[in-house]
C-alpha positions in Angstrom: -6.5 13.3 4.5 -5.5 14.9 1.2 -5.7 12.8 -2.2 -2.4 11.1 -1.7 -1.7 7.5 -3.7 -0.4 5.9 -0.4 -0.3 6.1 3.3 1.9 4.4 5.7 0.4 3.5 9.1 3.0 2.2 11.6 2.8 1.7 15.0 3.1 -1.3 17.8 1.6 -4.5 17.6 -1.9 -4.0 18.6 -1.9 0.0 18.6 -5.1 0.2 15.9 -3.0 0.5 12.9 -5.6 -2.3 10.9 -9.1 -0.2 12.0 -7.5 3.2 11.1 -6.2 1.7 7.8 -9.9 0.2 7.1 -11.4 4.1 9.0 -9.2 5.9 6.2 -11.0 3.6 3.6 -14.3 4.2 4.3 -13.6 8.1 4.7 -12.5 7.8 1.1 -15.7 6.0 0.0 -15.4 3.2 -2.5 -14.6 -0.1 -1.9 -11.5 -1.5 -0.3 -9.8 -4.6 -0.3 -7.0 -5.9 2.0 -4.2 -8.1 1.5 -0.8 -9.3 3.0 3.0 -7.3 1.9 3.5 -11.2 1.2 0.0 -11.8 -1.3 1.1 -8.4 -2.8 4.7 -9.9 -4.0 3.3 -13.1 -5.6 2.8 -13.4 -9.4 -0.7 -12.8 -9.1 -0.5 -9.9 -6.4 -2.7 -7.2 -8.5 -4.7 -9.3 -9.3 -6.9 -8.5 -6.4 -7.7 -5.1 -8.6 -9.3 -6.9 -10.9 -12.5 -5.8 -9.1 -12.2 -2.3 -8.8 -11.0 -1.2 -5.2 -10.9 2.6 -4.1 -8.4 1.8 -2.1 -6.2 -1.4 -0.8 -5.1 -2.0 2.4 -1.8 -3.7 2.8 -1.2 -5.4 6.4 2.2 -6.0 7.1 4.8 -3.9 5.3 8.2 -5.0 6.9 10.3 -2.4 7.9 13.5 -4.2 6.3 12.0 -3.6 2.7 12.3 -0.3 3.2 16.1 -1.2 3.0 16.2 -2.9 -0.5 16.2 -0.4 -3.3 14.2 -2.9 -5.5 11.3 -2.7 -3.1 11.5 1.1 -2.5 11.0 1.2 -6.3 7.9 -0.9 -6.2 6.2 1.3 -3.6 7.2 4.8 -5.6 6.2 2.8 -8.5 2.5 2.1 -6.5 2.2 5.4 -5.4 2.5 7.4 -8.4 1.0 5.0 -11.3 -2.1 6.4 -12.9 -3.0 3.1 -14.0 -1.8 -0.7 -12.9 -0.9 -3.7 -15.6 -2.7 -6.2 -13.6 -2.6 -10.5 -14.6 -5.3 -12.5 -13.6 -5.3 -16.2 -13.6 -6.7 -17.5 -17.4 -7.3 -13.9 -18.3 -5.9 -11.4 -20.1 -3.3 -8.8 -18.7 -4.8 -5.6 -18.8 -4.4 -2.2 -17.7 -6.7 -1.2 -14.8 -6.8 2.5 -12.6 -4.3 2.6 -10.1 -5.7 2.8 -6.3 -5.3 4.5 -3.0 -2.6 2.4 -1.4 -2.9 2.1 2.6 0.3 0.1 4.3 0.5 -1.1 7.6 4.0 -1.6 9.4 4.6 -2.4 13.0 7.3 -0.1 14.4 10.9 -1.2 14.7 12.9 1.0 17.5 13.7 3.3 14.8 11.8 3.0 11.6 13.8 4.3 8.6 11.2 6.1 6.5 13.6 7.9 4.1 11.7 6.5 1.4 9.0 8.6 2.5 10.8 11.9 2.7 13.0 13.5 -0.2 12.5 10.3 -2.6 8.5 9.8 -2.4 6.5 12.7 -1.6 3.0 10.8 -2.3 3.3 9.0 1.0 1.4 10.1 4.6 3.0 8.5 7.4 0.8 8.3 10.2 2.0 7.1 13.6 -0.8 5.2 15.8 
């Protein structure tokens, strides 16, 4: 894999799509942290940067997000930051280096990945 920001890994329930995402992880050396599409949306959601990840795995990427502009946004916005504001609980926001991103999304019938085409060129989509 090239030095892309983000990856999407979609598949079927149970079709590996967690142990490549943590494979792809380990191939980029580092560590790696892993989180929930809902953990990620909370207040504190980058907070989980605060320790310095290579790369963080997100598990469960819905496929209707990819429908909402606002969201589609949010991933670009992921993807192509050189550095993340982060806020940690009684801390002080600061500015930390942006990570590989590595989402997971099981497969609807017909996943709409536009976002990944014309709009978003940082993004691998892997099929598993």
């Amino acid at each position: 894999m090239e030095k892309q920001k983000a990856m999407i890994i979609i598949g079927a329930a149970g079709s590996g799509k967690s142990r490549r995402a943590q494979a792809e992880a380990e191939k980029r050396g580092g560590d790696y942290v892993v989180t929930s599409w809902d953990e990620l949306q909370g207040k504190f959601g980058l907070a989980l940067l605060d320790s310095g990840p290579a790369t963080v795995i997100v598990e469960g990427l819905p496929p209707a997000a990819l429908k909402k502009a606002a969201t589609r946004e949010y991933l670009k916005q992921l993807a192509s930051a050189h550095d993340l504001l982060i806020d940690v609980k009684y801390k002080n926001p600061r500015t930390v280096l942006a990570p590989m991103f590595i989402f997971t999304m099981q497969t609807p019938p017909k996943p709409d990945l536009s976002l990944v085409g014309g709009e978003c060129r940082r993004f691998e989509v892997v099929e598993v």
